[in-house]
GUMAR-85006 format. One record per atom (N, C-alpha, C): residue number from 1; atom name; x, y, z. Coordinates in Angstrom, 3 decimals. Last residue first. Layout:
// residues N
[dolum NUM; "CA"; [X; Y; Z]]
...
This chain:
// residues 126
[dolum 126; "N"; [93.724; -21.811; 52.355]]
[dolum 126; "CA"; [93.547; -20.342; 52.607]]
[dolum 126; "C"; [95.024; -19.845; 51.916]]
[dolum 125; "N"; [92.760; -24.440; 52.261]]
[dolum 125; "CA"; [93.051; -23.992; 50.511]]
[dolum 125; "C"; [93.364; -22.179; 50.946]]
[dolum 124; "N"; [93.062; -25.321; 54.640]]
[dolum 124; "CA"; [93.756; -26.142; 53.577]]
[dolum 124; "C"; [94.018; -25.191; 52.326]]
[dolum 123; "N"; [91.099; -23.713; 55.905]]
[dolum 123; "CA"; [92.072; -23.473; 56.183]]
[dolum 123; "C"; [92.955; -24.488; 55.405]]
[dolum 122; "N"; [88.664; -24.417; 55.088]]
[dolum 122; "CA"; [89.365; -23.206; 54.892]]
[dolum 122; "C"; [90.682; -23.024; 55.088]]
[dolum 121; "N"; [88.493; -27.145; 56.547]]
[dolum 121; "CA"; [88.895; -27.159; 54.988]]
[dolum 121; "C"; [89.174; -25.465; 54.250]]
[dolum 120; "N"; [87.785; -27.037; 59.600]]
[dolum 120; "CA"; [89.269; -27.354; 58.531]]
[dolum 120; "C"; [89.590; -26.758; 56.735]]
[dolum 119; "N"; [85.012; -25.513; 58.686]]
[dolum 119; "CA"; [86.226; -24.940; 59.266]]
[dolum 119; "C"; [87.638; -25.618; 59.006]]
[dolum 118; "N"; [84.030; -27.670; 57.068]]
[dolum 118; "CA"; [84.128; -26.889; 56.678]]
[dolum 118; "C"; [84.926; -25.430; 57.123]]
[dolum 117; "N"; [83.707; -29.614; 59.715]]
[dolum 117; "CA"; [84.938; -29.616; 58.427]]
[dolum 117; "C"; [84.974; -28.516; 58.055]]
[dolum 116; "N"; [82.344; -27.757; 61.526]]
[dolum 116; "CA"; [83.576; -28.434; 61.671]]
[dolum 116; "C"; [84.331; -29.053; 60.416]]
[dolum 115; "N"; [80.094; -28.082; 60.061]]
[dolum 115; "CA"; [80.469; -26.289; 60.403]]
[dolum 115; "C"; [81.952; -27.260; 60.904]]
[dolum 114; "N"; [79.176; -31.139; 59.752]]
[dolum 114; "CA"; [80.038; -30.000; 58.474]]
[dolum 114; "C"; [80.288; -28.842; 58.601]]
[dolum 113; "N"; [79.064; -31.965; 62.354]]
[dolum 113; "CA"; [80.003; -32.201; 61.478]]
[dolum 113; "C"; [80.356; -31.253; 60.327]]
[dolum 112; "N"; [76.791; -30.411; 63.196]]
[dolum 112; "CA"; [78.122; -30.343; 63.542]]
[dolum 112; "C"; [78.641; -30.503; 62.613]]
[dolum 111; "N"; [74.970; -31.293; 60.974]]
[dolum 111; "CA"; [75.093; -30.382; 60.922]]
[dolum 111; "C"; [76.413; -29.598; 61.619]]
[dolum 110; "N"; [75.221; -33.838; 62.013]]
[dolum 110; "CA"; [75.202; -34.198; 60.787]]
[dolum 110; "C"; [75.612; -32.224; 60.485]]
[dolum 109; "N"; [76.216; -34.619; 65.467]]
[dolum 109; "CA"; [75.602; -34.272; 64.300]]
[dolum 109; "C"; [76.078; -33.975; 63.159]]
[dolum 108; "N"; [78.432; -35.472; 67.101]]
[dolum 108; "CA"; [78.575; -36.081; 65.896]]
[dolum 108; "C"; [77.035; -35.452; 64.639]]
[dolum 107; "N"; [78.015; -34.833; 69.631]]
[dolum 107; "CA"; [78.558; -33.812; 68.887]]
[dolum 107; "C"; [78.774; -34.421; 67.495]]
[dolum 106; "N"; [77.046; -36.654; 72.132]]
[dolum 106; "CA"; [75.905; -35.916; 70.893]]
[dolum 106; "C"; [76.796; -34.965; 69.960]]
[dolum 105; "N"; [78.676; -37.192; 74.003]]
[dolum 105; "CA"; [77.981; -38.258; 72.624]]
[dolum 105; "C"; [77.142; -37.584; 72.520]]
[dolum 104; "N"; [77.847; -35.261; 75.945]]
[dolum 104; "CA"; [79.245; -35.605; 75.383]]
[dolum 104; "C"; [79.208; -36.219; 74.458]]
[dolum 103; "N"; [75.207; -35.766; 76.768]]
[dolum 103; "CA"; [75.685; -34.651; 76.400]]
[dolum 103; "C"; [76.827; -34.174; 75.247]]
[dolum 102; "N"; [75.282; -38.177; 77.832]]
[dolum 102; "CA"; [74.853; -38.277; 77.353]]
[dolum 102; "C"; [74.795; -37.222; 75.844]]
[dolum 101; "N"; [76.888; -36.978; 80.070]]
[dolum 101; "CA"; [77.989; -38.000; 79.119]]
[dolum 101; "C"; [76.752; -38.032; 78.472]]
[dolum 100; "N"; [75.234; -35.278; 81.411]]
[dolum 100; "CA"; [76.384; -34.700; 80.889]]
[dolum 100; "C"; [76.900; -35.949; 80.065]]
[dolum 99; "N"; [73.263; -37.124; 82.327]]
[dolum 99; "CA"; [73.068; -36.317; 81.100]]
[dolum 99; "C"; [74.215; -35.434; 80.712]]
[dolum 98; "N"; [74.617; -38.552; 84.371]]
[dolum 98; "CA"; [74.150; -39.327; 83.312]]
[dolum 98; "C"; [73.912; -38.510; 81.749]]
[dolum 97; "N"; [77.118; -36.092; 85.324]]
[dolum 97; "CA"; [75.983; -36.801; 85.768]]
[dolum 97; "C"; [75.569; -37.502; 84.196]]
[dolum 96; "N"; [79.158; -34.107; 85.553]]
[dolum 96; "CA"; [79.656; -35.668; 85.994]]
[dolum 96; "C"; [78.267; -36.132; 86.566]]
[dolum 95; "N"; [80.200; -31.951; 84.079]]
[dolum 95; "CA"; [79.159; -32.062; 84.616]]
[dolum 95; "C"; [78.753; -33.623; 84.711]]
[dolum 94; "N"; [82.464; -30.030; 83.340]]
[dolum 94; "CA"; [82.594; -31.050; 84.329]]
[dolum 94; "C"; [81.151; -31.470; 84.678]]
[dolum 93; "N"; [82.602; -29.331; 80.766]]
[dolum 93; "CA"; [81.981; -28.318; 81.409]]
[dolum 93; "C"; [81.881; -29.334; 83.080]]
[dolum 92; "N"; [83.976; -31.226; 79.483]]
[dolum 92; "CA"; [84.687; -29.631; 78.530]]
[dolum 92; "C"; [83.926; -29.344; 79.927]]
[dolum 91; "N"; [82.917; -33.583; 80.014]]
[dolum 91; "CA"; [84.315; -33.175; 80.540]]
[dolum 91; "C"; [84.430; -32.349; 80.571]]
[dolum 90; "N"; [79.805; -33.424; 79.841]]
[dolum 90; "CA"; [80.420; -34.318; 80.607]]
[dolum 90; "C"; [81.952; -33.834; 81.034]]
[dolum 89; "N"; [78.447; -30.431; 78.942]]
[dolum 89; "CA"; [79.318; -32.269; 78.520]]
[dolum 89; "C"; [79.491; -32.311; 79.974]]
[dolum 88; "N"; [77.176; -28.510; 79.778]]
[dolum 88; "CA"; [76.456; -29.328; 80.537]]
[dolum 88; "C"; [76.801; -30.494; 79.869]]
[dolum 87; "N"; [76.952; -26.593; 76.149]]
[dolum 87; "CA"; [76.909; -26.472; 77.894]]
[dolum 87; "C"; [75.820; -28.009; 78.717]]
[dolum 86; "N"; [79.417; -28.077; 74.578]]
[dolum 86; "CA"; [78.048; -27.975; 74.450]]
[dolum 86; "C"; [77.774; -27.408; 76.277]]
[dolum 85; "N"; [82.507; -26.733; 73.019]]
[dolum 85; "CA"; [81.953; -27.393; 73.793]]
[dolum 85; "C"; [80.607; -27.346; 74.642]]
[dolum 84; "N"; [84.899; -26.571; 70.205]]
[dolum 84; "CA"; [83.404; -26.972; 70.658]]
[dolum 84; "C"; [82.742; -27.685; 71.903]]
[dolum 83; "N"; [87.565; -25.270; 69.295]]
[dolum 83; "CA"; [87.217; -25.991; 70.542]]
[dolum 83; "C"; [85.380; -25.711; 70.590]]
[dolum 82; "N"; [89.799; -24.627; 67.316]]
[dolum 82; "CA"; [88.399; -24.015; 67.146]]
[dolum 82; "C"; [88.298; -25.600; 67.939]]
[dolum 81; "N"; [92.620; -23.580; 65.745]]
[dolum 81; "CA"; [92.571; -24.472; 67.115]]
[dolum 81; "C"; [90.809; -23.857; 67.215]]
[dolum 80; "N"; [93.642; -20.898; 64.056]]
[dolum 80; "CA"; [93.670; -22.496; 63.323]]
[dolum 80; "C"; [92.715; -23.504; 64.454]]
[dolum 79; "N"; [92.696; -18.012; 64.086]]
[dolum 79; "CA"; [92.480; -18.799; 65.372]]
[dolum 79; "C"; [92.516; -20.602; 64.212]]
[dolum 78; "N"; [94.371; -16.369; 61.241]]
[dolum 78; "CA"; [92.835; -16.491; 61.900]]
[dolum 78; "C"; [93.263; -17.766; 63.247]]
[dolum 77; "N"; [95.707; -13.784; 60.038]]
[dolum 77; "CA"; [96.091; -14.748; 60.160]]
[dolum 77; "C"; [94.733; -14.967; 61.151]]
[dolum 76; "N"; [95.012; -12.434; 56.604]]
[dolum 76; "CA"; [94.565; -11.843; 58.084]]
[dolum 76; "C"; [94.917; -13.965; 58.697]]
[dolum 75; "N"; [94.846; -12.691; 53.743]]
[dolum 75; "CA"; [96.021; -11.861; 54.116]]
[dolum 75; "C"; [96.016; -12.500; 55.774]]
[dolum 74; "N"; [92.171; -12.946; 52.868]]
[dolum 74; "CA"; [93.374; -13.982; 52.713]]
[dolum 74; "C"; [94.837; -13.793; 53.203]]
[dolum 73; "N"; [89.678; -12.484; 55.077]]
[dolum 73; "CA"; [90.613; -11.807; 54.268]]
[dolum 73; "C"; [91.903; -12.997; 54.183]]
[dolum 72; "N"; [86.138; -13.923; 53.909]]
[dolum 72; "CA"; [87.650; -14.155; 54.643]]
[dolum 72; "C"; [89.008; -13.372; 54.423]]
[dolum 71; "N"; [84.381; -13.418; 52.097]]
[dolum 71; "CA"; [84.366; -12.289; 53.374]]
[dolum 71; "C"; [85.337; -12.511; 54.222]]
[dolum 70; "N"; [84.273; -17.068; 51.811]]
[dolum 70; "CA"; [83.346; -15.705; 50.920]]
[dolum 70; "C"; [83.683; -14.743; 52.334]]
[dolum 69; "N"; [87.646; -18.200; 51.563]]
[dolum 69; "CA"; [86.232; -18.181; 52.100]]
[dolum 69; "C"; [85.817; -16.715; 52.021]]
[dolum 68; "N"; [90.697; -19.600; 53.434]]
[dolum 68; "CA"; [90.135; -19.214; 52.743]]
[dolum 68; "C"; [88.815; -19.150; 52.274]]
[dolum 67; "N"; [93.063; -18.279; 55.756]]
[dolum 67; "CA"; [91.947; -18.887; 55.565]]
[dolum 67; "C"; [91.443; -18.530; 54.333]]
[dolum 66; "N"; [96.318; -18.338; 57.627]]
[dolum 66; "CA"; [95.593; -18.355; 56.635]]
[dolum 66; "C"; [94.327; -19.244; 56.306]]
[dolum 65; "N"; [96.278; -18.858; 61.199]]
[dolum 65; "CA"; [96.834; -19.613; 60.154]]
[dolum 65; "C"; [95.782; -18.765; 58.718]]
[dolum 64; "N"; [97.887; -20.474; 64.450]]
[dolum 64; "CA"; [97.033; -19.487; 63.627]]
[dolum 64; "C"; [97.376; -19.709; 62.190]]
[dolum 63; "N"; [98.175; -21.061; 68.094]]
[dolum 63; "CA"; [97.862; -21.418; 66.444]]
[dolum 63; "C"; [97.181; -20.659; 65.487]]
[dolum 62; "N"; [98.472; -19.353; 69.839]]
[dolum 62; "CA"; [99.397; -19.305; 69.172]]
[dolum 62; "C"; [98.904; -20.224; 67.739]]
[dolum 61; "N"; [96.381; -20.143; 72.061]]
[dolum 61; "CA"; [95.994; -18.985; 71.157]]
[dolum 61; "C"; [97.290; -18.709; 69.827]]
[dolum 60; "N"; [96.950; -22.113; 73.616]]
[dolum 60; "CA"; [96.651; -22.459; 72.324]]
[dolum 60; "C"; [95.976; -21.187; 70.952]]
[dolum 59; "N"; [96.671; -20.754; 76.397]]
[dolum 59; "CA"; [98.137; -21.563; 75.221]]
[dolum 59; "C"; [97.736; -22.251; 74.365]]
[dolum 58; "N"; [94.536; -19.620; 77.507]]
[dolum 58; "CA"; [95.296; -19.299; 76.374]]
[dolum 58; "C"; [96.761; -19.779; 75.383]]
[dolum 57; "N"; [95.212; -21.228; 80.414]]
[dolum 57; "CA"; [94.928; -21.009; 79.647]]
[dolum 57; "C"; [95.271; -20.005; 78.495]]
[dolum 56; "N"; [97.538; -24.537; 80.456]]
[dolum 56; "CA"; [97.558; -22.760; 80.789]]
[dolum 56; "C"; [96.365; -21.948; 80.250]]
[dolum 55; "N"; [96.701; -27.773; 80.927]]
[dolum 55; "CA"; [97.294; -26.829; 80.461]]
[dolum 55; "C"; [96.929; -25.405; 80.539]]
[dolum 54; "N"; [95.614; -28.928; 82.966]]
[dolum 54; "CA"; [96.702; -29.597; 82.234]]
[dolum 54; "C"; [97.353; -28.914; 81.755]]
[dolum 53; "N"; [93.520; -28.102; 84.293]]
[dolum 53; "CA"; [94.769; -27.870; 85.406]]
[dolum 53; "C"; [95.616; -28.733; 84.453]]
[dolum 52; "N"; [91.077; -29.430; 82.912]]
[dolum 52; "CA"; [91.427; -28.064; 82.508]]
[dolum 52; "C"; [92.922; -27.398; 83.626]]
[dolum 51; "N"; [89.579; -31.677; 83.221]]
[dolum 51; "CA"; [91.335; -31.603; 83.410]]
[dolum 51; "C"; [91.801; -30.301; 82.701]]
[dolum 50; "N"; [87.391; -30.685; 82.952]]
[dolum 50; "CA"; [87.429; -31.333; 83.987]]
[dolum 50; "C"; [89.011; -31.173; 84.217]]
[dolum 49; "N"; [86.800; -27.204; 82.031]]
[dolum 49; "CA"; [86.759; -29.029; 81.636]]
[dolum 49; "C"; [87.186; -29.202; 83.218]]
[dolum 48; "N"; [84.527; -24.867; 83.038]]
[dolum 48; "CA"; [85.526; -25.445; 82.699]]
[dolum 48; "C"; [85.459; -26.885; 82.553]]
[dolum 47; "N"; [80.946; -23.408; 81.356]]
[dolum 47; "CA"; [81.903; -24.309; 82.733]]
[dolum 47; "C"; [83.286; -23.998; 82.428]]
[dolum 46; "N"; [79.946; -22.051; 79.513]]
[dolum 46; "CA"; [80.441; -21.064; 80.570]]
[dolum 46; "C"; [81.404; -21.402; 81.368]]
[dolum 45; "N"; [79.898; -23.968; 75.983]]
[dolum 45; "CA"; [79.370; -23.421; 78.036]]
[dolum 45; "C"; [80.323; -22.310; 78.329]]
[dolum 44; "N"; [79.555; -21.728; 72.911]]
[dolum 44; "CA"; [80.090; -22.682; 73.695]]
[dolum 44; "C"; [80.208; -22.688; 75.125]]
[dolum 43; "N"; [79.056; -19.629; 71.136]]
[dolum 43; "CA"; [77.784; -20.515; 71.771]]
[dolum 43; "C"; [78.354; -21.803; 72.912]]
[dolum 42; "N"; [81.562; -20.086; 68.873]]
[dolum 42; "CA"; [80.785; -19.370; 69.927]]
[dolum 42; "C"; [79.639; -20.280; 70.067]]
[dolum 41; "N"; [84.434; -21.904; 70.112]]
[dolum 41; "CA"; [83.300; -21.915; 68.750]]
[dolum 41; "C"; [82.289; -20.792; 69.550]]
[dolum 40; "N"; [87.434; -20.773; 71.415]]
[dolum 40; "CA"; [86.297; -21.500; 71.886]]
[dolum 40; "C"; [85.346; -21.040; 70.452]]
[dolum 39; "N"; [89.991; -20.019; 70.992]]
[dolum 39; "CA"; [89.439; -20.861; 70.392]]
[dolum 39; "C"; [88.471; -21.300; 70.397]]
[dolum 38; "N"; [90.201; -17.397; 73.174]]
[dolum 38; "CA"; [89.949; -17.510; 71.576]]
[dolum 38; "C"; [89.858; -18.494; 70.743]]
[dolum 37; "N"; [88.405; -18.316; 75.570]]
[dolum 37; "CA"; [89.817; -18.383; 75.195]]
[dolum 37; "C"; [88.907; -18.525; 74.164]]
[dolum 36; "N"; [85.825; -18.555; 77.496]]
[dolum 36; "CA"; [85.940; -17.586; 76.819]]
[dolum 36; "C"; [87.918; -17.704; 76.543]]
[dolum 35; "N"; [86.194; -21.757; 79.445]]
[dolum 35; "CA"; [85.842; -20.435; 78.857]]
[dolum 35; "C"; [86.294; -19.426; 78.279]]
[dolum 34; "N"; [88.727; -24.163; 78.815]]
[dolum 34; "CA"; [88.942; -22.926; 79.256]]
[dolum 34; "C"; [87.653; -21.908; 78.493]]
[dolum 33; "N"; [88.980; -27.822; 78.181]]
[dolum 33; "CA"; [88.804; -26.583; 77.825]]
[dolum 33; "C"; [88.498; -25.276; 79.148]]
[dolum 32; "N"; [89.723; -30.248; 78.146]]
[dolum 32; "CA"; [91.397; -29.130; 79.202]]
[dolum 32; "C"; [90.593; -27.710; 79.068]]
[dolum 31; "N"; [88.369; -31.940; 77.910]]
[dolum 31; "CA"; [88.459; -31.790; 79.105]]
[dolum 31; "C"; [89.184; -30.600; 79.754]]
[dolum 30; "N"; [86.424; -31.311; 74.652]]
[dolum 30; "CA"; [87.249; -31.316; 75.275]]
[dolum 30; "C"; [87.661; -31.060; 76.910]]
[dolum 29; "N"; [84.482; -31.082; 73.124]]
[dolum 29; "CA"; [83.898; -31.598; 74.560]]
[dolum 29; "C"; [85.296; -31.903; 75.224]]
[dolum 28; "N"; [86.502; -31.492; 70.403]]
[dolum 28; "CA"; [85.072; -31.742; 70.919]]
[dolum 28; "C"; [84.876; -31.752; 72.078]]
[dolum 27; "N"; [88.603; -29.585; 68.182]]
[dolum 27; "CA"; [88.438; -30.064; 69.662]]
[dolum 27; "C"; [86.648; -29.945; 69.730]]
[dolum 26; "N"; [89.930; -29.049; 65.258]]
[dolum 26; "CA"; [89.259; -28.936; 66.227]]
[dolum 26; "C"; [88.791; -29.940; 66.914]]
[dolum 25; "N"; [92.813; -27.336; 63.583]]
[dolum 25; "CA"; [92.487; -28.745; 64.809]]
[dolum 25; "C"; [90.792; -28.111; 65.117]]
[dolum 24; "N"; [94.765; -26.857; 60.883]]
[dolum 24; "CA"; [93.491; -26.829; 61.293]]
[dolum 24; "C"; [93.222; -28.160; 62.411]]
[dolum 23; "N"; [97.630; -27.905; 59.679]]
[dolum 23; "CA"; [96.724; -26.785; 59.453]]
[dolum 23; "C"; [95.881; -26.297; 59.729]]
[dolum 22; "N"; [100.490; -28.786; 60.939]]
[dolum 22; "CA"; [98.704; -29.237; 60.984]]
[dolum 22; "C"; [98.260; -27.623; 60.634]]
[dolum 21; "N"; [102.591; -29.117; 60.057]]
[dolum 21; "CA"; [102.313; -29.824; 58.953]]
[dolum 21; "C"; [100.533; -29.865; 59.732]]
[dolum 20; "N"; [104.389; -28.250; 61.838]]
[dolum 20; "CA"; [104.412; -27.569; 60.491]]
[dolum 20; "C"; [103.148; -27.694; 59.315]]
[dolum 19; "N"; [104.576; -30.423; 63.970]]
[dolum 19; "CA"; [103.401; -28.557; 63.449]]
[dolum 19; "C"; [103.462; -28.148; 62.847]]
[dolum 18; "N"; [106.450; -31.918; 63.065]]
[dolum 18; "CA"; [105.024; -31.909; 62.677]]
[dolum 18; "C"; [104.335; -30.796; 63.010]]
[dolum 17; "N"; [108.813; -30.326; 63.131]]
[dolum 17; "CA"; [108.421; -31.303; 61.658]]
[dolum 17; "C"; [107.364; -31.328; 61.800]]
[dolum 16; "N"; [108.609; -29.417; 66.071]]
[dolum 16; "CA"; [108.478; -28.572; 64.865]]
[dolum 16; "C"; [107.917; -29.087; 63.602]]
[dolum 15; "N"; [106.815; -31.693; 68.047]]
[dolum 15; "CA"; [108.102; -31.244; 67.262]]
[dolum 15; "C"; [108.036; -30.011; 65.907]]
[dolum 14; "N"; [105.833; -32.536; 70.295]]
[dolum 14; "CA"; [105.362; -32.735; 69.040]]
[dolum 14; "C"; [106.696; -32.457; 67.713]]
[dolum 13; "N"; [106.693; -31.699; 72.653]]
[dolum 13; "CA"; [105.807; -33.064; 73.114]]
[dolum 13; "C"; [105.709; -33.225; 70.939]]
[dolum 12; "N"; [107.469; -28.653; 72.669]]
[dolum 12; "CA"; [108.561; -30.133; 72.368]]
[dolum 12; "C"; [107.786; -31.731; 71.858]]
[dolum 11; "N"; [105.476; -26.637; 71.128]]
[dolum 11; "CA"; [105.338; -27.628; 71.751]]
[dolum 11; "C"; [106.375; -28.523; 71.547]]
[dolum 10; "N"; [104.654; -24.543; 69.453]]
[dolum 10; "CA"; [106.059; -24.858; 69.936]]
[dolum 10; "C"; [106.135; -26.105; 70.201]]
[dolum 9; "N"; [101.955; -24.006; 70.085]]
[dolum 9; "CA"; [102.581; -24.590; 68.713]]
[dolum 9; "C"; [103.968; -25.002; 68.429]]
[dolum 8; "N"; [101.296; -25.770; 72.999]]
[dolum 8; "CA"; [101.458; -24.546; 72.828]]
[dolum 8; "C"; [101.998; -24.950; 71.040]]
[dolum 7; "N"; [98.996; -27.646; 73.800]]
[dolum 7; "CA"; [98.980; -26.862; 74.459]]
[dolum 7; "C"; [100.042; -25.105; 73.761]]
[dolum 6; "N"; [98.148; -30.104; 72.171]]
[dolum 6; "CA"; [98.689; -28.890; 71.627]]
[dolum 6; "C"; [98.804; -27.935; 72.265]]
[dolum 5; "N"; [98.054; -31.716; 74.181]]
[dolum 5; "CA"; [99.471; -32.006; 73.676]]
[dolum 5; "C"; [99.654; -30.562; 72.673]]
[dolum 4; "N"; [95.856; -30.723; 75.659]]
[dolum 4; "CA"; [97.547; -30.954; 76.227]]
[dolum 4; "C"; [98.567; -30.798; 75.588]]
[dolum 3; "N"; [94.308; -31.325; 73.529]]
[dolum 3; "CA"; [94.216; -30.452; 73.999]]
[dolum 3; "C"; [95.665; -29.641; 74.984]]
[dolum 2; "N"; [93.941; -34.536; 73.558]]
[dolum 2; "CA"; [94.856; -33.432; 72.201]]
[dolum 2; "C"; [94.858; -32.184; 72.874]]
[dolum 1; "N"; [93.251; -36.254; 74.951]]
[dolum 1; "CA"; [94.076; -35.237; 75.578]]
[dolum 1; "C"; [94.825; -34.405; 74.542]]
């Protein structure tokens, strides 16, 4: 339910001390997700999550943040919160059949994984 809790960068549920201190989130197959909101990765479903009535949409458009990277302007504040969700998970797109959770355990590719770090890690040295 990270999705909740970062619902806004303000957020009481967290506290200033620590938002200070995240530089980069991303979200898998997340439940609270919201089509087309500026965090979404492109290529990501059409559905909604399942517990997408947790939080507002666009309240997570407030994270933002220096990046660094070939054609990145170092100046230009960028979307920190980058939400991946496959069309037809299980939560991010409510699809509450055997191949949606089958769906949901598949984001650990080898190729996921590193367009997902490699999105944190711009944002460490931006």
């Amino acid at each position: 339910m990270i999705g909740r809790v970062l619902s806004s960068p303000t957020s009481s549920i967290l506290g200033k001390s620590v938002t200070d201190k995240i530089a980069a989130v991303v979200l898998e197959g997340d439940p609270t997700y919201y089509r087309d909101e500026a965090i979404d990765a492109a290529g990501s479903g059409t559905g909604q999550g399942l517990l997408n009535i947790m939080r507002k949409r666009g309240s997570m458009d407030g994270w933002k943040g220096t990046r660094a990277g070939a054609g990145l302007s170092t100046t230009k504040l960028y979307q920190s919160v980058r939400s991946y969700c496959y069309a037809g998970d299980y939560f991010c797109q409510t699809n509450l059949t055997s191949k949606g959770s089958t769906i949901h355990g598949s984001y650990g590719t080898q190729a996921q994984g590193k367009r997902m770090h490699d999105y944190i890690v711009s944002f460490l040295y931006g």
